[in-house]
DOKEGU-60810 format. One line per 3 residues: number of its first residue (from 1); their letters; for each residue x, y, z of C-alpha. Coordinates in Angstrom, 3 decimals, decimal comma, padded with zeros to 6 digits. Example, Ala and Ser with C-alpha at 12.3 -4.5 7.8 and 13.67 -1.06 7.14 Angstrom:
! DOKEGU-60810
1) as) 012,300:-004,500:007,800; 013,670:-001,060:007,140
This chain:
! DOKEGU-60810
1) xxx) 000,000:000,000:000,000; 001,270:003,631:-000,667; 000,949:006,088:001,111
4) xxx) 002,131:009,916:000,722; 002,744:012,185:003,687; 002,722:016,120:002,951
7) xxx) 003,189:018,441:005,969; 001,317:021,757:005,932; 001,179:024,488:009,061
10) xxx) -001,757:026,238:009,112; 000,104:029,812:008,770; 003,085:028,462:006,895
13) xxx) 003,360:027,514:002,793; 005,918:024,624:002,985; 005,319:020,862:002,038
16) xxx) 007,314:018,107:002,391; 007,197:014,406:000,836; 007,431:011,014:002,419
19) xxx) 006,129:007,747:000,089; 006,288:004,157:002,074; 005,534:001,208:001,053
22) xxx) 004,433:-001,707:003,722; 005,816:-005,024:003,359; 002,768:-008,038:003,751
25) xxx) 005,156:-010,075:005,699; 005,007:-007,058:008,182; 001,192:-007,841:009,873
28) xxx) 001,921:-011,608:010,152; 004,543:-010,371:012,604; 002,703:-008,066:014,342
31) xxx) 001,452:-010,204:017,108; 004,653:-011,419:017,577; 005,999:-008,018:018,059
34) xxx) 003,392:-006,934:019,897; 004,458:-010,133:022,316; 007,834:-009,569:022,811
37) xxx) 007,243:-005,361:023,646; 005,141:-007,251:026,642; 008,079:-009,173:027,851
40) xxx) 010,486:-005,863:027,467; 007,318:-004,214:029,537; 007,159:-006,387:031,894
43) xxx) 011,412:-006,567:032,377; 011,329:-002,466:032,572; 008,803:-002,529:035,169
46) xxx) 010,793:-004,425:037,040; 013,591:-002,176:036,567; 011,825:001,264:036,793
49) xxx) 008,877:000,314:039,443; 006,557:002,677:037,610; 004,054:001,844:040,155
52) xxx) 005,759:003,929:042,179; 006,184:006,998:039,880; 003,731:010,002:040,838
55) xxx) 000,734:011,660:038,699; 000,223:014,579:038,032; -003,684:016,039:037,048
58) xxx) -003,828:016,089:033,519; -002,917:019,213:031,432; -004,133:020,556:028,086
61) xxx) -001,055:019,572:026,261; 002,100:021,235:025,015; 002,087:024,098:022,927
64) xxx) 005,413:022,637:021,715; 005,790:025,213:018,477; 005,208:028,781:020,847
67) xxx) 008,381:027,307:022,506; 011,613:029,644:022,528; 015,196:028,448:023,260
70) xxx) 017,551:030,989:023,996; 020,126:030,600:021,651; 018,324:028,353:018,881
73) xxx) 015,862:029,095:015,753; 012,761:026,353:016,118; 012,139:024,756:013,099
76) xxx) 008,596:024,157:011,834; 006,405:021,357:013,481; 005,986:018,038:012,047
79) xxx) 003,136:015,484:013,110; 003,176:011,522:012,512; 000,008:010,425:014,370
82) xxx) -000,311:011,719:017,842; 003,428:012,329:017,983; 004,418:015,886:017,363
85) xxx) 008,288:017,505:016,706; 010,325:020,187:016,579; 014,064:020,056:015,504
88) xxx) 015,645:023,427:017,334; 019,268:024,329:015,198; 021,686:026,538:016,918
91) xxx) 021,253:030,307:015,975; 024,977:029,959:015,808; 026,450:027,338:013,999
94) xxx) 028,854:026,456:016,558; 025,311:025,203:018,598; 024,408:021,670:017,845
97) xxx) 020,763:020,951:016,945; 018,793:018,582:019,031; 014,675:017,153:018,828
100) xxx) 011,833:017,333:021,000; 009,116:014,420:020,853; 006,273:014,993:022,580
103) xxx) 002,718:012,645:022,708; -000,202:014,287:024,346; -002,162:011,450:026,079
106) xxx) -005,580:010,730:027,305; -004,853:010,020:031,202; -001,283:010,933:033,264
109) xxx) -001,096:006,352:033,096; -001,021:006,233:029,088; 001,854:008,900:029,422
112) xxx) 003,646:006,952:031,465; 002,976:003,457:029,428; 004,842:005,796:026,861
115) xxx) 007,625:006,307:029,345; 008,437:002,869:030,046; 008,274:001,865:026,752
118) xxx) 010,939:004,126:025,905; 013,023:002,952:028,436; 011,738:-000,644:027,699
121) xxx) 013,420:-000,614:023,984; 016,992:001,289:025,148; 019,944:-001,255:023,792
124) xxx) 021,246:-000,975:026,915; 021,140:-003,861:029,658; 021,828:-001,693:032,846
127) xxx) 018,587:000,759:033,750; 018,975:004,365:032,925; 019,592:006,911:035,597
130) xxx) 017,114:008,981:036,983; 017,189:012,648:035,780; 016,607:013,384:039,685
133) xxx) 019,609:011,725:041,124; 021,609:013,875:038,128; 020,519:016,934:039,495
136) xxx) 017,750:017,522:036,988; 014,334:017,022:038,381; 011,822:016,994:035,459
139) xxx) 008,258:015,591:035,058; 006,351:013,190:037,015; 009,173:010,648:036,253
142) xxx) 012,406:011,787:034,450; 015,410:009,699:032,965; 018,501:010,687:031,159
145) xxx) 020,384:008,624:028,280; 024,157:009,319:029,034; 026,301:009,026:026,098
148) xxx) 030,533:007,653:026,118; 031,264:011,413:024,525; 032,450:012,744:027,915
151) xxx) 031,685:013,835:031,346; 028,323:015,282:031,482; 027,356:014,041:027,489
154) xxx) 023,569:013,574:027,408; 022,237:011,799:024,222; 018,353:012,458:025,781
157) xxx) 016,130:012,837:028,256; 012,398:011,586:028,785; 009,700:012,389:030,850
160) xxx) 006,448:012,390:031,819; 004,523:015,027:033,209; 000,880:014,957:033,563
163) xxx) -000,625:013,527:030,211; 002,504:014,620:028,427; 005,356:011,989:027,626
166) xxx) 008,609:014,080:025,955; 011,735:012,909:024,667; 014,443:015,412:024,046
169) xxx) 017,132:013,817:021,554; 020,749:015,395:021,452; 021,425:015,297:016,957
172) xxx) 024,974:014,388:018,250; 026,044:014,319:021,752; 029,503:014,277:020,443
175) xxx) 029,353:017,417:019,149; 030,649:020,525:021,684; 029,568:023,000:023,001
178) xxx) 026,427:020,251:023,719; 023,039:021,253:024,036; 021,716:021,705:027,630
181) xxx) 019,413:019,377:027,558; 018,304:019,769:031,058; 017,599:023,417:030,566
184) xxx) 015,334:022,798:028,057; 013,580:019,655:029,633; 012,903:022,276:032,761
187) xxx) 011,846:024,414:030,276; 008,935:021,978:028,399; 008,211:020,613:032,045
190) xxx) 007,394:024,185:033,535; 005,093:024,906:030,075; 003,722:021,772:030,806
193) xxx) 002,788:022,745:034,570; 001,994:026,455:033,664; -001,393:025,030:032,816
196) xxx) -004,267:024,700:034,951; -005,332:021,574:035,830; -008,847:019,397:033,824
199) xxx) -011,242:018,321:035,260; -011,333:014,085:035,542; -013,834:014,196:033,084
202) xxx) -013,183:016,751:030,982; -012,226:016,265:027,288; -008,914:017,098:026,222
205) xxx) -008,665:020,440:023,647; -008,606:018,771:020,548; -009,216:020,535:017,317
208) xxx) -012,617:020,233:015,447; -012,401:019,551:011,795; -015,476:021,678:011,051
211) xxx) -015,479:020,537:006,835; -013,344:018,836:004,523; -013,967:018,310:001,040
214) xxx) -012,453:018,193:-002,612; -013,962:020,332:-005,307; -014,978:017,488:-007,005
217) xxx) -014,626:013,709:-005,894; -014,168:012,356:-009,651; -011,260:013,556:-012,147
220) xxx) -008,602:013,049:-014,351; -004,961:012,282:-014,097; -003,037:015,332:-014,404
223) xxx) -006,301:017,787:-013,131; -005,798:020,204:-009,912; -008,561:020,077:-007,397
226) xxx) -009,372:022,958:-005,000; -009,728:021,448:-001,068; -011,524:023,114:001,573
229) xxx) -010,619:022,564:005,239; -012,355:024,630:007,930; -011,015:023,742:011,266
232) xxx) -011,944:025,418:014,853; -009,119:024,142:017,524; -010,427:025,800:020,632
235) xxx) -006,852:026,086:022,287; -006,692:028,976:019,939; -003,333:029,698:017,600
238) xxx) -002,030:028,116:014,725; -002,923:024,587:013,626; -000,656:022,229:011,610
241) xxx) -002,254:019,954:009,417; -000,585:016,688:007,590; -001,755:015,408:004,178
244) xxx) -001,818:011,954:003,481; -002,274:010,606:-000,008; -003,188:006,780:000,367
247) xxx) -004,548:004,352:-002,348; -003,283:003,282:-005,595; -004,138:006,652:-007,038
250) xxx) -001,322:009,598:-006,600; -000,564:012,636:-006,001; 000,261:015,118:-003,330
253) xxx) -000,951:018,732:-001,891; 000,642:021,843:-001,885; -000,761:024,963:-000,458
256) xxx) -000,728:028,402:-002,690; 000,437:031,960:-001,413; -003,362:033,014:-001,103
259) xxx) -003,768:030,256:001,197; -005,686:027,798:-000,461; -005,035:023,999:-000,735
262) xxx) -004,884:022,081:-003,941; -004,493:018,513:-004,547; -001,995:017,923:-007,565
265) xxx) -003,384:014,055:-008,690; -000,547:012,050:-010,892; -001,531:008,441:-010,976
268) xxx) -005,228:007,113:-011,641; -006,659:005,167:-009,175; -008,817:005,815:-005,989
271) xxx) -007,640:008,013:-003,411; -008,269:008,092:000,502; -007,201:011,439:001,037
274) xxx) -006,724:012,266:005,160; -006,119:015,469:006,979; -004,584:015,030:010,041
277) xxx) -004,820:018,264:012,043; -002,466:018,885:015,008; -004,094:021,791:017,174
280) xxx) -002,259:024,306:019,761; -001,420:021,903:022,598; -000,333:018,565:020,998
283) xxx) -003,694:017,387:020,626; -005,323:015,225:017,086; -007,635:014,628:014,745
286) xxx) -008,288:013,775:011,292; -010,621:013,123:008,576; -010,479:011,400:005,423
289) xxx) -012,113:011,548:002,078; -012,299:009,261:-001,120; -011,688:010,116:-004,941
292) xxx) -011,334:008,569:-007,899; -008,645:009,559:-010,700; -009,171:008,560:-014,014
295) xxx) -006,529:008,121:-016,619; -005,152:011,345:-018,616; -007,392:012,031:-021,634
């Protein structure tokens, strides 16, 4: 099956392109996968005792792109599911670059599932440290990946806070002047915190996809279709929405300087096309919709 990703922001004109193909053998192993993360689960448990780890009451989110580092230009969002990211480059060059992950969850418990399986899946046989006993006391539960580059090096640090699970990812820990990674896990952690508190019961702030639909739902190979997407996050601020093309039909979306959306079809052959929309704090939702693309005339 193919499927095309293109990444749009909601105030920015920019696309980019990923096509992947899925192997079949891949779902036969699936369950078999899915058994052996349960054994690394269960081993990490036993390693991390997140029983023991402390919740916080959930938060909206993250606003992860109204995020400043002093000292480093963030670049655009990008969204693959519910995980959102933000690559921050050093405003000088001499300033290595590093990531942010971060998953906005349902309940402070699936956060910390996230957690452990992140520490679950480390190559390493001997538990990571806690960010606490390194003198960086971050989230609900905090850990720190420490890398053979020298006294100090950091290749990461994860934590969860709340709902929130976030995993900061040095581009090259060998690299000096590093990244302070702890400043900028305080940093995510106190945005994290700044927000007040939901109810139990209360939904999280995810965006409402108010309409989506194509021009026209049957066309050529070769034809541009206009899109409309009306979309209401009520967080507020800029939304970031990812396109992706799925089906044996192709083609792929680009947004035009007057805003609009158009869907640039290459290949006949029916199309699911699905927004995913990323709102203010993390948060997602999508919506798909079906074409068909007949062969050029």
């Amino acid at each position: 099956m193919k499927r095309t990703r293109i990444t749009l922001s909601g105030t920015l004109v920019s696309a980019a392109l990923w096509v992947f193909c899925a192997a079949p053998f891949l779902a036969a192993q699936e369950p078999a996968e899915e058994a052996g993360l349960e054994a690394q689960l269960a081993r990490a448990a036993e390693l991390y005792a997140p029983a023991e780890w402390p919740q916080s009451a959930r938060r909206a989110g993250l606003a992860l792109g109204e995020i400043d580092i002093q000292g480093y230009r963030g670049e655009p969002l990008r969204a693959a599911g519910e995980t959102i990211e933000r690559r921050y480059a050093g405003a000088e060059e001499e300033l290595p670059p590093f990531t942010v992950e971060a998953v906005v969850c349902d309940t402070a418990k699936d956060a910390q599932r996230l957690l452990l399986t992140w520490l679950a899946t480390l190559a390493s046989v001997d538990p990571a440290p806690r960010a606490l006993d390194l003198g960086a006391p971050v989230g609900d539960a905090g850990y720190v990946g420490l890398s053979a580059a020298g006294e100090g090096a950091m290749s990461w640090i994860a934590f969860a806070r709340a709902n929130v699970a976030v995993r900061i990812l040095a581009d090259d820990p060998r690299q000096t002047p590093r990244p302070d990674l702890t400043l900028v896990a305080r940093t995510l952690d106190e945005k994290i915190a700044e927000e007040p508190p939901l109810a139990e019961d209360a939904p999280l702030p995810r965006p409402a996809i108010q309409s989506f639909a194509a021009e026209r739902f049957e066309c050529r190979a070769g034809e541009v279709l206009r899109l409309d997407l009306a979309v209401e996050d009520p967080a507020g601020g800029p939304y970031h929405v990812e396109w992706i093309v799925g089906g044996p039909g192709q083609g792929y979306v680009e947004r035009r300087e007057d805003g609009a959306w158009r869907l640039y079809t290459t290949g006949s052959g029916a199309i699911r096309l699905v927004a995913e929309v990323t709102g203010r704090f993390g948060t997602m939702t999508s919506r798909a919709i079906d074409l068909q693309v007949g062969a050029e005339r």
